[in-house]
ZATI-174452 format. One record per residue (C-alpha): residue in three letters; chain; x, y, z. Coordinates in Angstrom, 1 decimal. Layout:
N
[site 'ALA'; 'A'; [X; Y; Z]],
...
# end
This chain:
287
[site 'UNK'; 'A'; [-72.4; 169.8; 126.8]],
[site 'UNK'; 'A'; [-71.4; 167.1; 124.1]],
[site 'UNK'; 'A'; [-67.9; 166.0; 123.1]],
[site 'UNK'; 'A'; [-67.6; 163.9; 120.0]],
[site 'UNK'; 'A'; [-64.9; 162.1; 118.8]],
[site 'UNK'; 'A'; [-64.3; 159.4; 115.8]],
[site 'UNK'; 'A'; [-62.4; 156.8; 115.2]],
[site 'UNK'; 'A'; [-61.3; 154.1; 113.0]],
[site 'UNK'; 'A'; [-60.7; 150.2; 113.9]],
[site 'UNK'; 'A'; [-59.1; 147.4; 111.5]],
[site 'UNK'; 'A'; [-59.6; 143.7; 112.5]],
[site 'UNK'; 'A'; [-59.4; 140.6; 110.6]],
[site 'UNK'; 'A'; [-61.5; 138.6; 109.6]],
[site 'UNK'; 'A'; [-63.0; 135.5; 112.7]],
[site 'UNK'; 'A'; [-60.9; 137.9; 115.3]],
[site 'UNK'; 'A'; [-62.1; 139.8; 118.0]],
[site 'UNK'; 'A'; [-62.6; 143.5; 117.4]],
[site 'UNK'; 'A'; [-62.3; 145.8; 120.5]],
[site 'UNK'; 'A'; [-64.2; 149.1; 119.7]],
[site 'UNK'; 'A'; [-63.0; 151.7; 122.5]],
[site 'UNK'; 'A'; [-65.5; 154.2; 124.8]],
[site 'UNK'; 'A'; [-63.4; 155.5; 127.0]],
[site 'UNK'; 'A'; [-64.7; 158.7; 128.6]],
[site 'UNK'; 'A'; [-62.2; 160.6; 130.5]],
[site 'UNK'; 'A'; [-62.4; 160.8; 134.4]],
[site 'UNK'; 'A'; [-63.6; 163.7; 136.5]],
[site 'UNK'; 'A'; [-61.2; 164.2; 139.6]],
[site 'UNK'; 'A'; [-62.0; 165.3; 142.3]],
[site 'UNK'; 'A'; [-65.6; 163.9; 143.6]],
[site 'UNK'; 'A'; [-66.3; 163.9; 146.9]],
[site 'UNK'; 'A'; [-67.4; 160.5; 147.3]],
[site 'UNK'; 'A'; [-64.5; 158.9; 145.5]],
[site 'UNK'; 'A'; [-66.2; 157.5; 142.9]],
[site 'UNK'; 'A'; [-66.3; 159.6; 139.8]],
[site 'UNK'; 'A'; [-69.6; 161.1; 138.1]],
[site 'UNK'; 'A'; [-68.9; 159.3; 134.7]],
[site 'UNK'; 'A'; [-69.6; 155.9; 136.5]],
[site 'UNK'; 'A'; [-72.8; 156.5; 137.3]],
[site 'UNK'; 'A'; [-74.2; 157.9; 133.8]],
[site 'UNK'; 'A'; [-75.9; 155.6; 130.8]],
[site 'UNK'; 'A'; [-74.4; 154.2; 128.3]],
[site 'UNK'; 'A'; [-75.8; 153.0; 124.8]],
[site 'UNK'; 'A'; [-73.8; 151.3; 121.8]],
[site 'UNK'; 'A'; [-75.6; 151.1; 118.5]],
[site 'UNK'; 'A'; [-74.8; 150.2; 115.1]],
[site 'UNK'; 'A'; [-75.6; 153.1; 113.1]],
[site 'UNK'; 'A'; [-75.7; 151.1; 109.4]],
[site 'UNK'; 'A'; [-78.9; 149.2; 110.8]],
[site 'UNK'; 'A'; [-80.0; 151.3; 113.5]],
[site 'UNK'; 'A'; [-79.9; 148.3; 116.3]],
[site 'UNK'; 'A'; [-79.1; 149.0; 119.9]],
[site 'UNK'; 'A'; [-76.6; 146.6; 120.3]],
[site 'UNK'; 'A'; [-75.8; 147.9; 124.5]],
[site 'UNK'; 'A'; [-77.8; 149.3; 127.4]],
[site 'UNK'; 'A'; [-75.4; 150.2; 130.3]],
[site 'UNK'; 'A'; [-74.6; 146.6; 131.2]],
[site 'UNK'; 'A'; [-77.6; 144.8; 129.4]],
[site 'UNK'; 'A'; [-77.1; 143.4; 125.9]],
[site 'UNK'; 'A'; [-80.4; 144.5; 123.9]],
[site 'UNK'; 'A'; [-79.0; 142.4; 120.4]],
[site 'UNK'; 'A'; [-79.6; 138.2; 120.3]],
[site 'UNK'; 'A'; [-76.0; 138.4; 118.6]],
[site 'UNK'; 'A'; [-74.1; 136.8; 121.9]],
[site 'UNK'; 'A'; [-70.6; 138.3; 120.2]],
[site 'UNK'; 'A'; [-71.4; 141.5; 120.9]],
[site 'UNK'; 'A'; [-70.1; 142.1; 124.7]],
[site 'UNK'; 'A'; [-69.5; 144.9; 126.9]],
[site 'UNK'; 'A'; [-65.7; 145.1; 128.3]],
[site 'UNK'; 'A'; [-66.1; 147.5; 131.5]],
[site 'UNK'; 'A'; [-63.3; 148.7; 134.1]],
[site 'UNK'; 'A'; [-61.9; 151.3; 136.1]],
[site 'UNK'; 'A'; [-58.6; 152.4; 136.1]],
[site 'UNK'; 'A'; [-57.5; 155.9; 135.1]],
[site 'UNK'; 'A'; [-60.6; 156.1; 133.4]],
[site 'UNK'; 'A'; [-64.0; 154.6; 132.3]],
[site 'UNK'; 'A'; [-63.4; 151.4; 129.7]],
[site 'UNK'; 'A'; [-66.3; 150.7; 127.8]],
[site 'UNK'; 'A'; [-65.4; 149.0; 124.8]],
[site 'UNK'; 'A'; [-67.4; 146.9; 123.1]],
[site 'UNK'; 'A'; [-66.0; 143.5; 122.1]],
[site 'UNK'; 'A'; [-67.2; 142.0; 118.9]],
[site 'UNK'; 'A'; [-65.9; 138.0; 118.8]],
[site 'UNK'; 'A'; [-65.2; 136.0; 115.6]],
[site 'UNK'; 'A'; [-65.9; 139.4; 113.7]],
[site 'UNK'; 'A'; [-67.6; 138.9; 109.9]],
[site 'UNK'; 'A'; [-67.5; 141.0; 107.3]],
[site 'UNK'; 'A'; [-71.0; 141.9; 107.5]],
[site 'UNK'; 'A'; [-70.2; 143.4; 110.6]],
[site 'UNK'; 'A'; [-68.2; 146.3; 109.1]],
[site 'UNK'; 'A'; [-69.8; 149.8; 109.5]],
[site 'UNK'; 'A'; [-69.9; 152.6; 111.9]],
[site 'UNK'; 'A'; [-71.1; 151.9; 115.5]],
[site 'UNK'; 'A'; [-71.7; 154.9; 118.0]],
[site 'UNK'; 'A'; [-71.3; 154.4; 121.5]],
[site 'UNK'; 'A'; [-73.0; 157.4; 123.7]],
[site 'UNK'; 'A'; [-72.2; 157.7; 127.6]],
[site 'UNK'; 'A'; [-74.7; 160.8; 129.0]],
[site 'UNK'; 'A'; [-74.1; 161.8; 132.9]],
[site 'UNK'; 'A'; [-77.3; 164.4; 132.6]],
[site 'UNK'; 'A'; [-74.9; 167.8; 132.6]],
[site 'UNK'; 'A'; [-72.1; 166.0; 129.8]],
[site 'UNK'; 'A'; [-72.6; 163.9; 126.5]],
[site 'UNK'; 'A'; [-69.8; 161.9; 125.5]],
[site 'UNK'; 'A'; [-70.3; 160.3; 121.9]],
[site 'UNK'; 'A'; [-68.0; 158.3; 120.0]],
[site 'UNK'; 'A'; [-68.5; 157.2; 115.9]],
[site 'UNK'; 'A'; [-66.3; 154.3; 115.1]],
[site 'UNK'; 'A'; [-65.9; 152.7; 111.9]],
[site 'UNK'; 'A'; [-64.8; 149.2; 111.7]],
[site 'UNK'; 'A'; [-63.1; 147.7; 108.7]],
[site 'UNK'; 'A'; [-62.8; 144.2; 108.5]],
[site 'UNK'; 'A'; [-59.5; 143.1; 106.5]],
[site 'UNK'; 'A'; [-59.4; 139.6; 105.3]],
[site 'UNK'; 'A'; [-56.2; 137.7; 104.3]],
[site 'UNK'; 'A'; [-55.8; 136.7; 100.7]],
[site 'UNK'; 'A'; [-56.7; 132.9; 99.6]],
[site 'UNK'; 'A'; [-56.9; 131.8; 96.3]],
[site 'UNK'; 'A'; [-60.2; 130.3; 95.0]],
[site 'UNK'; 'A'; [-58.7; 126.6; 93.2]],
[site 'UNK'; 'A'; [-62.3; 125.9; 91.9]],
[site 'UNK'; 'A'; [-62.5; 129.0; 89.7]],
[site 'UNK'; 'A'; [-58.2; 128.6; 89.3]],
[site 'UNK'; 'A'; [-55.9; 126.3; 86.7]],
[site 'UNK'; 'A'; [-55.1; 123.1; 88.0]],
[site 'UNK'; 'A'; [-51.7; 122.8; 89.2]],
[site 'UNK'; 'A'; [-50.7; 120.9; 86.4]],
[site 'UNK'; 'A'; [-51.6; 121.9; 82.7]],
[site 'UNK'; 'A'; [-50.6; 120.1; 79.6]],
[site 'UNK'; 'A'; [-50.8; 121.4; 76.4]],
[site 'UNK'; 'A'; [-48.7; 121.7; 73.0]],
[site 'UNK'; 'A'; [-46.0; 123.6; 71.7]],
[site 'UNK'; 'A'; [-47.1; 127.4; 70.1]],
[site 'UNK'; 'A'; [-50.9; 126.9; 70.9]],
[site 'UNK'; 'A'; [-51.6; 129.9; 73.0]],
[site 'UNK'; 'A'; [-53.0; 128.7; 76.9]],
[site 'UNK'; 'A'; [-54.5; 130.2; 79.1]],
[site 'UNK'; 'A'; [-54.0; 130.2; 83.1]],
[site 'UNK'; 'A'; [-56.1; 131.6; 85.9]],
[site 'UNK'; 'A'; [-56.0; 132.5; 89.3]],
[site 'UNK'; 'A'; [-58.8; 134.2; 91.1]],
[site 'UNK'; 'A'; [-57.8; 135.9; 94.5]],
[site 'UNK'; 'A'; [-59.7; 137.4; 97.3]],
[site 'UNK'; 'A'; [-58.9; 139.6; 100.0]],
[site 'UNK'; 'A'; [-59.1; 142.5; 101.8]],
[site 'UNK'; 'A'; [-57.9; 145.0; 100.7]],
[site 'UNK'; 'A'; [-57.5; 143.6; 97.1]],
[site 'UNK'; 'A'; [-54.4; 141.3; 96.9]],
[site 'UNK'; 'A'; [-52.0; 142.0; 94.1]],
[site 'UNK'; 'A'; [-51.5; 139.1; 91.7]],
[site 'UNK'; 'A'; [-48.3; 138.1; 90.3]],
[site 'UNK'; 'A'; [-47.4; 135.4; 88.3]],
[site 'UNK'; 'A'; [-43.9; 133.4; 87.8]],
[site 'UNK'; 'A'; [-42.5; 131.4; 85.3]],
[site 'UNK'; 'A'; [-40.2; 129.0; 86.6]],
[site 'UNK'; 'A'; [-38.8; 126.6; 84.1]],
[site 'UNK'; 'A'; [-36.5; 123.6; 83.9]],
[site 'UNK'; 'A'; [-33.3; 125.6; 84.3]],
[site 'UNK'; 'A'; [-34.5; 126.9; 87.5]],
[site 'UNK'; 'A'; [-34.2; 130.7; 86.9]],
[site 'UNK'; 'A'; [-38.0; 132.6; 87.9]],
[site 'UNK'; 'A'; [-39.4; 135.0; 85.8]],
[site 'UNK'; 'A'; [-41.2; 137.8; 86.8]],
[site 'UNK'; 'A'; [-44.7; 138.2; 84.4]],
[site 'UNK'; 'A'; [-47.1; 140.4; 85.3]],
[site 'UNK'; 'A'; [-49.6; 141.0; 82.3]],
[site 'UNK'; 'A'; [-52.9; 141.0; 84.5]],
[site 'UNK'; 'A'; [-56.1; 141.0; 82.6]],
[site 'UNK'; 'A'; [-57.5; 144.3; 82.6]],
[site 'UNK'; 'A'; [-60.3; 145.9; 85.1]],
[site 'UNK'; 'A'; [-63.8; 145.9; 83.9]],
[site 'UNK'; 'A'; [-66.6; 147.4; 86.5]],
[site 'UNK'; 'A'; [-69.4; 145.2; 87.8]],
[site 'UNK'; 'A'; [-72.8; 144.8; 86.1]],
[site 'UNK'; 'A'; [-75.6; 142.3; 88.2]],
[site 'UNK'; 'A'; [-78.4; 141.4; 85.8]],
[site 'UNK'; 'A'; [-81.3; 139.6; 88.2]],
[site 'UNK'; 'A'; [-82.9; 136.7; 86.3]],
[site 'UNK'; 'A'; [-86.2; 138.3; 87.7]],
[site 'UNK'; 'A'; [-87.2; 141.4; 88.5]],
[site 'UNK'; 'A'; [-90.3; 140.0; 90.5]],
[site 'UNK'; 'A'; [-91.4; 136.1; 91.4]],
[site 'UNK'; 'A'; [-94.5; 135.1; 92.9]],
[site 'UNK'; 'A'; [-94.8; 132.4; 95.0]],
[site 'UNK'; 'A'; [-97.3; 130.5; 97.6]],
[site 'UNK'; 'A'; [-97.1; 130.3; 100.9]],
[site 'UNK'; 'A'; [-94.4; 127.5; 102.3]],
[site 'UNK'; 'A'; [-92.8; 126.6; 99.2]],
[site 'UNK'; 'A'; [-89.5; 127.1; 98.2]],
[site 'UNK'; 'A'; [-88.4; 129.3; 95.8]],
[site 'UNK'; 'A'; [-84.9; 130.7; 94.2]],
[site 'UNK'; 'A'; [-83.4; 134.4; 93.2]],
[site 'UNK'; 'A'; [-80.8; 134.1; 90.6]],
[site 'UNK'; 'A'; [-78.4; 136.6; 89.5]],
[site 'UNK'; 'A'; [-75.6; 136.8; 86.9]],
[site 'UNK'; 'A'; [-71.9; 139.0; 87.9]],
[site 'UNK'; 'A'; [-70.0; 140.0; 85.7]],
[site 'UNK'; 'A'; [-66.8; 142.3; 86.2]],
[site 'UNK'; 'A'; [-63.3; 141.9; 87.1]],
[site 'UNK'; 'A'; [-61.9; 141.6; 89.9]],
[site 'UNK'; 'A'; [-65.0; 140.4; 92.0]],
[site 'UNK'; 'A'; [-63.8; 141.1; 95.7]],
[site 'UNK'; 'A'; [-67.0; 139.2; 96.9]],
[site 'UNK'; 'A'; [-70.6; 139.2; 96.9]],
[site 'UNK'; 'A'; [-73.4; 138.7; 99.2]],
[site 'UNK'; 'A'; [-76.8; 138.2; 99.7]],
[site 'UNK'; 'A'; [-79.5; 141.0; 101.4]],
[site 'UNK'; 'A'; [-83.1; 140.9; 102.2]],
[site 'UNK'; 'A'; [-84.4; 144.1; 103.2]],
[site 'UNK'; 'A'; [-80.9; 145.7; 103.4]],
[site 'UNK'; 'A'; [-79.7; 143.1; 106.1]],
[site 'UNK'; 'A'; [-77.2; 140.3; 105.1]],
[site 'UNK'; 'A'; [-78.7; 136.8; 104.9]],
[site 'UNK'; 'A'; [-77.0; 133.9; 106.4]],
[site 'UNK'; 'A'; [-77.0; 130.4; 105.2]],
[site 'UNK'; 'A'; [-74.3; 127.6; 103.6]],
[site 'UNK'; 'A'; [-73.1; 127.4; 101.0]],
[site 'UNK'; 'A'; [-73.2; 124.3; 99.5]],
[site 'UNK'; 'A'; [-75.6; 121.8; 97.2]],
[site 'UNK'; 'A'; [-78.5; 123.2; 97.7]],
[site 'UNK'; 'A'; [-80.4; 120.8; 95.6]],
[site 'UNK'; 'A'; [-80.2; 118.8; 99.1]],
[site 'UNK'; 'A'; [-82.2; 120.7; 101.3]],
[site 'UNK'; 'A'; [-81.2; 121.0; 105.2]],
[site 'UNK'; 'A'; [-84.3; 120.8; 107.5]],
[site 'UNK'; 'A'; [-82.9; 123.9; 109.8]],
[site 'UNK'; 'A'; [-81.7; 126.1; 107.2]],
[site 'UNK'; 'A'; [-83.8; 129.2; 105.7]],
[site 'UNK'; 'A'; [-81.5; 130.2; 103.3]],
[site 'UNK'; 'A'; [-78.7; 128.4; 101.1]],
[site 'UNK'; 'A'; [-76.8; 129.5; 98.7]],
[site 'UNK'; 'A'; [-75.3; 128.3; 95.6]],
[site 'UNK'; 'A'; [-72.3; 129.8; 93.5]],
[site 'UNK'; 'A'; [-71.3; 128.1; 90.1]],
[site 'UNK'; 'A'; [-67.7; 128.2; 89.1]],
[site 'UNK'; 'A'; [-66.5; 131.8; 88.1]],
[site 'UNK'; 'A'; [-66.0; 131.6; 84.0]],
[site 'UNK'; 'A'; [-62.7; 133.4; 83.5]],
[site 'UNK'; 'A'; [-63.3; 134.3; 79.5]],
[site 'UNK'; 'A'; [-66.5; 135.9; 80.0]],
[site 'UNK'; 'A'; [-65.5; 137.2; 83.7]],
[site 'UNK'; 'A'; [-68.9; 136.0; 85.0]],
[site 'UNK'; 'A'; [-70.1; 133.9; 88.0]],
[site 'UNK'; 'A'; [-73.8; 132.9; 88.5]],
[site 'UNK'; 'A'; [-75.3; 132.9; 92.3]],
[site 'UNK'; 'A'; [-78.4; 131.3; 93.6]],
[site 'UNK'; 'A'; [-80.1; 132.1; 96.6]],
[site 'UNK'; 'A'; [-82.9; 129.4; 97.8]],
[site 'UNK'; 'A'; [-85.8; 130.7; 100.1]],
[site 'UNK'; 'A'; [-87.2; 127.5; 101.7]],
[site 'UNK'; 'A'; [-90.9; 127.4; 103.6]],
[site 'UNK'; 'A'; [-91.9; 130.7; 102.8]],
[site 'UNK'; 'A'; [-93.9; 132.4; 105.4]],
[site 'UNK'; 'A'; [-95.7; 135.9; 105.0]],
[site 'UNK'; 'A'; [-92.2; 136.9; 106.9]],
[site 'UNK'; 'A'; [-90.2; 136.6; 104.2]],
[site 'UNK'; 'A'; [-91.7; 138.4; 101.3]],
[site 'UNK'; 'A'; [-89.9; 141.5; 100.2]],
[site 'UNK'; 'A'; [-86.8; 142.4; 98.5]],
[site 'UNK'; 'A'; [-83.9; 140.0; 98.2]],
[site 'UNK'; 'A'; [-80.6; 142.0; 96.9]],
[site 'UNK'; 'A'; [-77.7; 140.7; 95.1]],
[site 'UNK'; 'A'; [-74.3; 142.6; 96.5]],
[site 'UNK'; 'A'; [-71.3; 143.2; 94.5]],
[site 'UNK'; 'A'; [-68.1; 144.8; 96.2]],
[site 'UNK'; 'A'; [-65.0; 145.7; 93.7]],
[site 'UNK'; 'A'; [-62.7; 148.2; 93.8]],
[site 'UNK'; 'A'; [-64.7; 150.0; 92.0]],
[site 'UNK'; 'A'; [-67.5; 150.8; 94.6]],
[site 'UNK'; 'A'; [-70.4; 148.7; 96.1]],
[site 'UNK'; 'A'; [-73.0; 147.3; 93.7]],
[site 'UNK'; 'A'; [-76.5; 146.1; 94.3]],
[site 'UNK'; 'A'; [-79.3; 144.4; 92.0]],
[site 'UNK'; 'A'; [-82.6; 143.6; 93.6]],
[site 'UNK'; 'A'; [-85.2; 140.8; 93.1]],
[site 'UNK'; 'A'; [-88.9; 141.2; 94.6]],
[site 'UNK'; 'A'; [-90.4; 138.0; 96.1]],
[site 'UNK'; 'A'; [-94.2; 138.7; 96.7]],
[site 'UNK'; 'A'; [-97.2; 136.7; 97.9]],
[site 'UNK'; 'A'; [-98.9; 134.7; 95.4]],
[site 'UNK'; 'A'; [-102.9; 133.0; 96.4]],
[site 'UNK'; 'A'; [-104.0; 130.0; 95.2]],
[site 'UNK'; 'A'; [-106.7; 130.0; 92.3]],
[site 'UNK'; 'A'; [-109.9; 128.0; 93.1]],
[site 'UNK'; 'A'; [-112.9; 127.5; 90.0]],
[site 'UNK'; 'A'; [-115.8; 127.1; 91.4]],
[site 'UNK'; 'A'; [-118.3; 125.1; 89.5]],
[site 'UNK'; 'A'; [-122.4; 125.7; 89.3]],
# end
């Protein structure tokens, strides 16, 4: 017999998410202790099909995911997720089997992050320019969900005016500088791609459907310990664009496949892909 229930969990961003099990008690057992203690749990992540939990062993190398067990009224067996990341979001299953009862449990985790504004790609806080010569100011926020923007004109007098003329919406496109770069063994090599779209929530990079982590930062400077880095140029506010570069540094047969370019917006999820392949060295032999 299986029961299934679903659920959804909101957390913010570098919190710690608590995704609940919690399969009712049996009363009544003769030995005191009830039969849902002694069955088998699993958690997995069902976006990437890892086991992340086996009853109290953790089977992922990610030390934030951990298993919260007790007993009270009945069976805890959250799992705990620490300084959660957006590229945790997804559904995660947790399945607790006794041999006669199935208990499963689909829960989807959002991860919400609280707005910022980006004062690279933003005006400068102080702009000087003449009188009837049109300006124009920016300011690029992030969040989730999608902040609303609203602009105020405060002038000498003191009294704030309300403006809200927002540029308008324009959907995402990700043109990939190449389709396809060869390159040797333990060089480094670089994946460009162009956004274009407004508003740009964020993007990310992918390699074979899993999210890549590395700094970003000057990449031009490389770090000994780092595989990946990579590098954003300012966001051009006329022609809505921003230009990303991801680095690939001592390539080994490992890391030859498809490197993706993510887009999210609230107009959907958006991906552009680049293939990285294995490229030999060319001898000439001479008779």
């Amino acid at each position: 017999m299986e029961n299934y229930f679903t659920a959804v969990v909101k957390a913010v961003e570098n919190s710690t998410a608590f995704l609940p099990c919690r399969p009712m008690k049996r009363s009544g057992s003769e030995t005191g202790l009830d039969e849902v203690n002694q069955g088998t749990l699993l958690w997995k992540r069902a976006s990437t099909n890892d086991y992340l939990i086996h009853d109290n062993r953790r089977l992922h190398p990610d030390t934030r995911f951990i298993l919260d067990m007790s007993s009270f009224n009945q069976t805890v067996m959250d799992l705990r997720i620490d300084n959660v990341q957006r590229t945790d979001e997804g559904i995660y299953i947790c399945l607790f089997s006794t041999g006669q009862q199935v208990y499963k449990k689909k829960i989807e985790l959002n991860v919400l992050v609280p707005p910022i504004i980006y004062e690279n790609s933003s005006s400068p806080t102080k702009v000087v320019v003449q009188e009837r010569v049109n300006t124009v100011l920016h300011c690029k926020a992030w969040g989730v969900p999608q902040p609303t923007v609203t602009w105020y004109a405060v002038p000498l007098d003191g009294h704030q005016r309300l403006l809200n003329r927002i540029s308008d919406p324009l959907p995402p496109t990700i043109r990939m500088t190449n389709n396809k770069i060869g390159q040797l063994l333990h060089r480094t090599t670089m994946v460009r791609a162009v956004i274009t779209g407004n508003p740009i929530n964020s993007f990310y990079w992918e390699f074979e459907r899993r999210p890549i982590y590395g700094p970003n930062s000057n990449c031009l400077i490389p770090m000994p310990n780092d595989k990946y880095c990579v590098l954003v140029d300012k966001f051009n506010a006329i022609q809505r664009e921003v230009k990303t570069t991801l680095f690939i540094t001592n390539l080994t047969k490992h890391d030859y496949g498809l490197y993706t370019c993510v887009v999210e917006t609230p107009f959907g999820i958006f991906r552009n892909s680049t293939e990285v392949f294995r490229e030999f060295k060319r001898y000439i032999l001479h008779s």
